[in-house]
DRENFIDREN-343602 format. One record per residue (C-alpha): y, x, z; residue in three letters. Coordinates in steps of 0.02 Angstrom, whole numbers, plus 32768, in hexadecimal, padded with zeros to 4 digits. Example, Ala and Ser with C-alpha at 12.3 -4.5 7.8 and 13.67 -1.06 7.14 Angstrom:
<lumgus>
7F1F82678186ala7FCB82AC8165ser
</lumgus>
This chain:
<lumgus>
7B7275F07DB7unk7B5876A87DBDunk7BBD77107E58unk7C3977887E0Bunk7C1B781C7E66unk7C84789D7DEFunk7CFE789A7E97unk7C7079047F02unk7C4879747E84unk7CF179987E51unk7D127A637E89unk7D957A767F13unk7E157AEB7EDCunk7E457B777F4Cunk7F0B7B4E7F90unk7F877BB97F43unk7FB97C557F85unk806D7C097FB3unk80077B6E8015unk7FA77BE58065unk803C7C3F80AAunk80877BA780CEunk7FF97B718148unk80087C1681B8unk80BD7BE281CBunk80797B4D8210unk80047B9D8275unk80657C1482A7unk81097BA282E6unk805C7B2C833Aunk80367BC483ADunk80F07BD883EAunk80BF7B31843Cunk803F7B678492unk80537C0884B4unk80E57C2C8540unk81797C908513unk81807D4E8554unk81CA7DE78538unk81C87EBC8567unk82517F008595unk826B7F9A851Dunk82CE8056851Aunk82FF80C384ABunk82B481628495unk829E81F78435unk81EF820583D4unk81CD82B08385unk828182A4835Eunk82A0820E8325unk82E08184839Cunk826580F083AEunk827180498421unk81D280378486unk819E7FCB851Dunk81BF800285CDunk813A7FF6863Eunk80FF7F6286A9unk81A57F018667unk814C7E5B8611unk81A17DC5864Cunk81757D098619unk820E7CC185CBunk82467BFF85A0unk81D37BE084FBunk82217BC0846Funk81C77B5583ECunk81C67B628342unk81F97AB782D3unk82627AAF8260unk825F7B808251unk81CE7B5D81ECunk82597B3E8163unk82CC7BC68185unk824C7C3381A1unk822E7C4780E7unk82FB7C8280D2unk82E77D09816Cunk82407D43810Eunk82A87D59806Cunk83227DB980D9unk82BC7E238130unk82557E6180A7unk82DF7E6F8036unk82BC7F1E801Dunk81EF7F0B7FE1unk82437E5F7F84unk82C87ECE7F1Bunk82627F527F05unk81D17EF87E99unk82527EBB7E4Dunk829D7F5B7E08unk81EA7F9D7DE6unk81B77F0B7D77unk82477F187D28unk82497FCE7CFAunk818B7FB47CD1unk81977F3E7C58unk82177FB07BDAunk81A480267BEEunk81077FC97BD7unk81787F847B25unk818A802B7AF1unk80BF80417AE0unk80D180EE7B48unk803E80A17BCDunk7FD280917B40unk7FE8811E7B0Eunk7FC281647B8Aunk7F2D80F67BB5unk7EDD812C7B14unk7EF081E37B35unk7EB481C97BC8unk7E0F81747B89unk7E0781EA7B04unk7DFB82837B89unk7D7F82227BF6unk7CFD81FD7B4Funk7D1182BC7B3Bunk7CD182DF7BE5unk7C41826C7BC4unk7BFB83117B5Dunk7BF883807BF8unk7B3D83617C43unk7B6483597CF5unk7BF582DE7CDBunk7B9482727C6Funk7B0E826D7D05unk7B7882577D8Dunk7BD881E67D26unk7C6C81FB7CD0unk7CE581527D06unk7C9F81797DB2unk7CDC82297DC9unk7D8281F77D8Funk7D8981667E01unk7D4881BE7E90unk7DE782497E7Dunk7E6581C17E65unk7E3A81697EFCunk7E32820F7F62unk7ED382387F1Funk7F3281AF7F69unk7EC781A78020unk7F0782508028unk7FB38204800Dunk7F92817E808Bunk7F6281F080FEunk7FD6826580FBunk807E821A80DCunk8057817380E8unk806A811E8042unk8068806A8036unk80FA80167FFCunk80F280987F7Dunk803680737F26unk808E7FC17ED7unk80ED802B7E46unk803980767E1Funk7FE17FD67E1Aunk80377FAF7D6Eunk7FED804A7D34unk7F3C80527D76unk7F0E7F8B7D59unk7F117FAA7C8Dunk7EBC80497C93unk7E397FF57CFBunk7E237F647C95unk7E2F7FDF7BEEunk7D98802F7C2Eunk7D417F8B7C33unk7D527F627D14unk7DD17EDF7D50unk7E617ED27D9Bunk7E2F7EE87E49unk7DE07F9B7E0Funk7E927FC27DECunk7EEC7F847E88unk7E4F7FD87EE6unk7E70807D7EBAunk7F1F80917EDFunk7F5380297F64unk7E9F800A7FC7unk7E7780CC7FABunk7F3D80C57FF8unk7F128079808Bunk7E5980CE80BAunk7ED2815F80C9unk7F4981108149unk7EB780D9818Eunk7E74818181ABunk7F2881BD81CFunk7F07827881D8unk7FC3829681DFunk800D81F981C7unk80BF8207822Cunk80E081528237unk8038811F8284unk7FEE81AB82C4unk8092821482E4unk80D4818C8342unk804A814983A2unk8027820A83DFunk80D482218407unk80E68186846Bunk803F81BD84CCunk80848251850Eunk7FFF82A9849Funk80138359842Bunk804E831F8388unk7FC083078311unk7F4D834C8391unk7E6A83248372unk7E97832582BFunk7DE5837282A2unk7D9382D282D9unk7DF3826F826Cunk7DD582C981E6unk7D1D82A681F7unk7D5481EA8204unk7DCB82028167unk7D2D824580FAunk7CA781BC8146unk7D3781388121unk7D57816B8060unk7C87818A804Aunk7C7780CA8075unk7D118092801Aunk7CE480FB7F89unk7C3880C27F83unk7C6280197F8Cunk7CD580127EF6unk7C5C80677E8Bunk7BCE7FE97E9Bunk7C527F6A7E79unk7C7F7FC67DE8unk7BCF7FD87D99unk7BAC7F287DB3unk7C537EF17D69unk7C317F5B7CCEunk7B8C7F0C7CA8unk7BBB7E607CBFunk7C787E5F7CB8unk7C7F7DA07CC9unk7C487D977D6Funk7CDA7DF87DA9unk7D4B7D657E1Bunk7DD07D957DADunk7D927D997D0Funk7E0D7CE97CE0unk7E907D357D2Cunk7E857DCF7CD5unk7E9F7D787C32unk7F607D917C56unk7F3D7E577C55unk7EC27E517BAEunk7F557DF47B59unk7FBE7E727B6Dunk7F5B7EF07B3Aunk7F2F7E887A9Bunk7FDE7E727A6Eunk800F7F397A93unk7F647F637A34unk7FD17F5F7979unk7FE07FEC791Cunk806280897997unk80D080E17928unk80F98172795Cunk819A81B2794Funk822782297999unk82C081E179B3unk8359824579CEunk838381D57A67unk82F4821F7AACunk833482DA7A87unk83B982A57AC8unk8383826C7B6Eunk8324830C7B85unk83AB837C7B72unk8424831E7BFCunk837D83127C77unk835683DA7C5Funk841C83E97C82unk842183707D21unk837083CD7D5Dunk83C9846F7D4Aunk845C84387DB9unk83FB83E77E33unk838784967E44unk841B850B7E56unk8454847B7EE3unk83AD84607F24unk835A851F7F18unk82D984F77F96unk8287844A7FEAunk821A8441807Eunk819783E0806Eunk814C83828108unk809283578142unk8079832581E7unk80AF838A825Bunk80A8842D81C7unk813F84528157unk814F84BF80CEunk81F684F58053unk81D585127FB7unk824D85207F1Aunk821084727EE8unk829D84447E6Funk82AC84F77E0Eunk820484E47DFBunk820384317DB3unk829C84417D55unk823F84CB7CD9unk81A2847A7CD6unk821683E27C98unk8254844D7C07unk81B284957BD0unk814083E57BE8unk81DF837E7B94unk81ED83DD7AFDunk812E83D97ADDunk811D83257AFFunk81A683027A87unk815F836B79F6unk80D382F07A07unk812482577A2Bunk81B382057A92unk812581897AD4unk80D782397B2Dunk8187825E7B3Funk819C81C47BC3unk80EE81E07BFCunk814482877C41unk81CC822F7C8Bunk814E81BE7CE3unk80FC82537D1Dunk817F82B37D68unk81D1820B7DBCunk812C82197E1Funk813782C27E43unk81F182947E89unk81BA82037EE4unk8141826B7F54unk81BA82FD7F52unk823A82757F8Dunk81CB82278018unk818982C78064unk823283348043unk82C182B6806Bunk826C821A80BBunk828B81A1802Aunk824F80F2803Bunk825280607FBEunk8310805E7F8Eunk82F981157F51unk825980F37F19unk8293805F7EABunk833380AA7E69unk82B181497E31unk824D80CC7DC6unk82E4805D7D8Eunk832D80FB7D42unk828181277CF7unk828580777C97unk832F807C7C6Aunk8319814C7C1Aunk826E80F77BCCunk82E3807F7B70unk836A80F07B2Cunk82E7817C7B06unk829C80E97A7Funk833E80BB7A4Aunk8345801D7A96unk83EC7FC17A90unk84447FB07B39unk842D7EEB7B20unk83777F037AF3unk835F7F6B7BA2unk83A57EE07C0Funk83497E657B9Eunk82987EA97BD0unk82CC7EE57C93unk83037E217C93unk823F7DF27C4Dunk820A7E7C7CC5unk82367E267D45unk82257D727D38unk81647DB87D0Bunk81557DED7DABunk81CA7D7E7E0Aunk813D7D0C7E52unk80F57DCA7EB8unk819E7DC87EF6unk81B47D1D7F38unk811D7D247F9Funk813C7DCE7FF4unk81CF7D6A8035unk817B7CCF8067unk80E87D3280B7unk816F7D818125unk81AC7CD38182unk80FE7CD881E3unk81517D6E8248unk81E97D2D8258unk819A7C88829Eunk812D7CE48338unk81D07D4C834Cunk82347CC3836Bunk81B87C6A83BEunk81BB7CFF8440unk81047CFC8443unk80C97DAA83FCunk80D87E0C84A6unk80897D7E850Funk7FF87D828493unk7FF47E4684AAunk801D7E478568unk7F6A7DB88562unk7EF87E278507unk7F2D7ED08560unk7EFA7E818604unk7E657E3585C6unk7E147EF985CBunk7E0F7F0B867Eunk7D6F7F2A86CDunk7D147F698627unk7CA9800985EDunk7CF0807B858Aunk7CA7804E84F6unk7CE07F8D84FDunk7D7C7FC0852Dunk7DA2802A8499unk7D547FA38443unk7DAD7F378485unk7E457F97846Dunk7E187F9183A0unk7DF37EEB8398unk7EA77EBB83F1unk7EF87F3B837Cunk7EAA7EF382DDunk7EE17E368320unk7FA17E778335unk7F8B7EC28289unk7F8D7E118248unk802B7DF58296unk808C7EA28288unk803E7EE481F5unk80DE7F838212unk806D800D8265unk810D80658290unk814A7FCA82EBunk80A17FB1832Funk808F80468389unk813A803C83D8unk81057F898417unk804A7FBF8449unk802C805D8485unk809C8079851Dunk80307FE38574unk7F93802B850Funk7F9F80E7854Cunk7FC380BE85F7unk7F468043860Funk7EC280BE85C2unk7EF681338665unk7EDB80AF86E0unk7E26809586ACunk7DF58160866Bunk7DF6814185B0unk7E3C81C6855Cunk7EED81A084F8unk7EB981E38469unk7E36817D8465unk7EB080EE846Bunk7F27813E83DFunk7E7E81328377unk7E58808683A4unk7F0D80598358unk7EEC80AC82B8unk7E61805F8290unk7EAF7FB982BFunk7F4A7FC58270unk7F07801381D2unk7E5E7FB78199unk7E9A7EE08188unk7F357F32812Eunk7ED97F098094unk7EBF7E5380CDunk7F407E1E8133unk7FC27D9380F9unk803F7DDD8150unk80427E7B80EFunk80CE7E898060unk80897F258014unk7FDF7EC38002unk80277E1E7FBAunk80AA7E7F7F47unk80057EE37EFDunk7F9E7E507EE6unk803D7DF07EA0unk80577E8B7E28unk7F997E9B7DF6unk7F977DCC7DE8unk7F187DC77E6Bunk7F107D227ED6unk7EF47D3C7F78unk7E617CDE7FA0unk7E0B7D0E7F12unk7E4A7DCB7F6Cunk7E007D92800Cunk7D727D657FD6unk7D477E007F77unk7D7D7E748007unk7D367E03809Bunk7C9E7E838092unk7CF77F1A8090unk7D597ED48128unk7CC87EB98189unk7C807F698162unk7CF97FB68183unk7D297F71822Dunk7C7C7F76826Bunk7C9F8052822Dunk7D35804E82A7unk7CE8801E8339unk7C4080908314unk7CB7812882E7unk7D2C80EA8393unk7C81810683FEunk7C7A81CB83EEunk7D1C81DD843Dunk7CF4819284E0unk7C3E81D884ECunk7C458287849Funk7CCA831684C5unk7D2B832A843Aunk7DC283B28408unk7E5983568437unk7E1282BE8492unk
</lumgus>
């Protein structure tokens, strides 16, 4: 009787994202077991003007552990409540995507878009140099700048909606799309030329000028993006030859459906919804520029004021009543455009976060709806289908978040950091910085928050770096390059699992892809970390 092997040949399938989770919560709440409680005793203080709880020095002390066990259970309702903000604000931008992705205006706009690039294709030196590339190449320095600068992050989900179809319209995958928004997102932070909630903090909590060897990280900024950029583009020429071997490819189906189904014939029209609409938003934009003459804008440490909304309130008028002579679908494309314009006005002029940042975009589907005469039950009706679309990105930003809660609880984070900061005595300089990285990069995992990161770390980090002649800002560098590169990989991260959610990404076919990245990019860090122990540099 023959042996029926069809059991050994059978493929393994991958565990679901939500298993996967699921087992860090596990091992998470198994570490609280072995790992003793402690704690830092922490103070208030002021941090280039904002107040910020750090740890005061030499205060760790071992507390009674506390053990995680049936936690692992509520842990998943504190994750829900803690990112309640990320949580609610996919929410709002599915839902204000998906009216607008009904009323064709991304399409649109896609099209023109294509249309534009096949006319470039004439120009010699762009058809040499390559056409796709050059535009890819200025998209992803586009939002590295933004990473490194202000920071963005949270922000780069609303944009993944946008940049997945085009990338997949142009005949790359979906991971092309999240790549160069939120990845080109995070070299930036990465680099953190003047990021003020890594490297604004981190100085300030080092006692060091604000923003201060900013020429060396440039340097690092541009080697960082050459690698990233040059990465992405040999991805991209393979996937465009061979587009099935993208790990993806089945998954994209869901976004080639969708463009199938929006590929019927676009009429385009005018409606007087739309006119109307434009009139009450050149009205509102005149009111808010006679309240608002003159914003100042924020970079770093660098401010300028500049009569932002006059400005933008008659470039409204002019661009609106063009774009509806064409059509109201360029008419929304507008409105799309000058919501981003507001969102980085809003984040570098008046601090917004994600409930500003959400409300911008749920007002930009809800004007896309009325301009093309939708029905007030028809708006809800799609926000509704918006959502439940991308409900599943949501639920696992929340789940991913009971991982923290579990080592917090488990009053283990500090011992592990109080461990690894003491495991750097009696080393070079070079292994200490190293070592420095590598223990930065391993917190990472656990407090993916640079912000909160740098309050927890460097107090112990800079001080330490004194007792054994390392410079600080060599230290302040060996946290941004920890907290910024396994952003794109960690678990832990809600930004990353809400983009990968919203692209329809699983993560381990994600980690998988990016693994390589990872691992050049890490090995970067510590090469780029070596000059600033062994060379004098401006600011070190």
């Amino acid at each position: 009787m023959p042996l029926n092997l069809s059991f050994m040949t059978k493929k393994r399938k991958f565990p679901h994202t939500y298993v996967i989770i699921f087992y860090l919560i596990l091992l998470s709440a198994a570490l609280t077991w072995i790992v003793p409680g402690g704690y830092y005793h922490r103070e208030t203080i002021e941090v280039n003007g904002t107040p910020r709880e750090v740890v005061t020095e030499d205060s760790f002390t071992y507390s009674e552990s506390q053990p995680q066990t049936w936690q692992i259970f509520s842990a998943f309702f504190d994750g829900f409540v803690d990112r309640a903000d990320i949580i609610v604000f996919i929410l709002m931008i599915g839902g204000a995507f998906w009216i607008m992705n009904e009323s064709k205006a991304i399409d649109v706009g896609i099209m023109a878009f294509l249309r534009k690039a096949e006319a470039l294709n004439k120009v010699r030196t762009f058809r040499r140099l390559g056409t796709d590339n050059i535009i890819m190449t200025m998209i992803i320095l586009l939002f590295s700048i933004f990473g490194a600068t202000f920071g963005m992050s949270e922000e780069t989900i609303a944009f993944v909606i946008i940049f997945v179809p085009l990338s997949i319209k142009m005949g790359y995958d979906s991971i092309v799309g999240l790549y160069i928004c939120y990845v080109a997102a995070a070299l930036g932070f990465a680099g953190a030329l003047l990021n003020p909630f890594t490297i604004g903090i981190a100085q300030g909590l080092s006692h060091l000028p604000l923003f201060s060897g900013i020429e060396y990280r440039f340097f690092c900024w541009i080697v960082i993006n050459i690698v990233g950029i040059a990465f992405i583009l040999r991805y991209m020429h393979r996937i465009k030859k061979h587009p099935k071997r993208s790990l993806v490819y089945e998954n994209d189906a869901y976004w080639r459906q969708r463009q199938q189904e929006s590929s019927d014939a676009i009429t385009y029209h005018r409606p007087l919804s739309a006119i109307i609409i434009f009139i009450a938003l050149s009205a509102i934009g005149s009111v808010v520029a006679f309240a608002y003459p003159f914003t100042t804008l924020t970079v770093g440490n660098a401010s300028v004021t500049w009569p932002v909304f006059p400005v933008l309130a008659i470039a409204f008028v002019i661009s609106g009543w063009f774009s509806l002579k064409k059509s109201v679908h360029f008419f929304i494309l507008d409105l799309l455009s000058f919501t981003i314009i507001l969102l980085i006005v809003g984040v570098m002029g008046y601090g917004w976060y994600v409930m500003e940042i959400a409300t911008l975009f749920m007002a930009l589907g809800i004007l896309s709806g009325i301009s093309m005469n939708y029905s007030p039950n028809r708006i809800t009706s799609l926000f509704l289908e918006g959502v439940k679309d991308i409900t599943s990105a949501a639920l696992v930003v929340g789940l991913a978040g009971g991982i923290i809660v579990i080592l917090q609880n488990g009053q283990i984070i500090d011992t592990l950091l109080h461990r690894m900061s003491g495991a750097m005595a009696d080393m070079g300089n070079i292994a200490t910085v190293g070592t420095m990285y590598l223990i930065q990069t391993g917190i990472n995992v656990f407090i993916p928050s640079g912000s909160a990161k740098a309050a927890l770390t460097m107090p112990i980090m800079s001080q330490f770096s004194d007792l054994i002649g390392l410079s600080r800002q060599a230290t302040v560098m060996a946290f941004q390059f920890g907290d910024g590169f396994t952003n794109m990989i960690t678990p832990t991260s809600g930004v990353l699992i809400g983009a990968l959610g919203v692209a329809k990404i699983p993560f381990d076919k994600w980690v998988r892809w990016i693994t390589p990245l990872m691992i050049i990019l890490i090995i970067l860090g510590f090469l780029l970390l070596i000059p600033t122990v062994t060379m004098e540099l401006n600011g070190f």
